[in-house]
N, C-alpha and C positions, 0 to 999 in steps of 0.2 A: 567514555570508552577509550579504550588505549589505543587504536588503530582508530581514526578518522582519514583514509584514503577516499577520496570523492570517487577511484575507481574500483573499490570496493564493495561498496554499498551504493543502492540506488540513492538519488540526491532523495527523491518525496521521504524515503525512510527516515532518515538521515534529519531532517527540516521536521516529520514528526516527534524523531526524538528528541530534537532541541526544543519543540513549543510546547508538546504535551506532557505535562508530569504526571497527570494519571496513567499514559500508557509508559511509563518509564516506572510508576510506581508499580505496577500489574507483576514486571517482571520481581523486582524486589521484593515485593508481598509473595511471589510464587516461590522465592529460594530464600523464604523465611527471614526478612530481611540482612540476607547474608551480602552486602554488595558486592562483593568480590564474585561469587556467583551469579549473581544477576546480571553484572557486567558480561563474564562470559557468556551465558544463555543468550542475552543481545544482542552478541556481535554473533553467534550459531544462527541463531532466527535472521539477522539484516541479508548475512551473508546466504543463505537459504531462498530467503523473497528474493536475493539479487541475480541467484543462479536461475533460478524458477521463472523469473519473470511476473510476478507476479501483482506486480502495480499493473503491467500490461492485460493481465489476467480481466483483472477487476473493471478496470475501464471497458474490456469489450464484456465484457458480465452487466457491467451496469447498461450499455447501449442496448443491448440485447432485452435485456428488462424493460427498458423505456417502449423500444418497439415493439413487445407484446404486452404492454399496457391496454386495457381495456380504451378508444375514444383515444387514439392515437392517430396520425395519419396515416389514412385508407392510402394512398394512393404519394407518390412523390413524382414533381413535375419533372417535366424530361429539361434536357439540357436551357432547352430556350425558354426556360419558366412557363412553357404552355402546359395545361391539361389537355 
């Protein structure tokens, strides 16, 4: 990417697109491998998830899921670890 500003982009984006080449390949296969396009589309999308928040999104999405898991905990102790 031609812009790497760590305040730009969220760092977890940023750390996925340097470990994961399938998701770096996703955008490349999408703009027919044009890289020059792809490149842009990447930095459109980081910058979009970075506005949005949306690492943040997903974290409380996934907590949210955990806690209406089927056989989850019924009940959470009060401050002093009592029931």
């Amino acid at each position: 990417m031609t812009d790497v500003n760590p305040n730009k982009y969220d760092h977890r984006d940023l750390e996925r697109a340097s470990e994961s080449d399938s998701w770096v390949m996703h955008f490349i296969t999408h703009q027919k491998e044009n890289v020059e396009n792809a490149t842009k589309m990447m930095e459109t999308v980081l910058t979009w998830r970075k506005g949005f928040g949306i690492n943040g999104w997903l974290l409380l999405l996934s907590v949210w899921m955990l806690l209406s898991m089927p056989g989850r905990i019924s009940s959470w102790p009060d401050v002093e670890m009592n029931h």
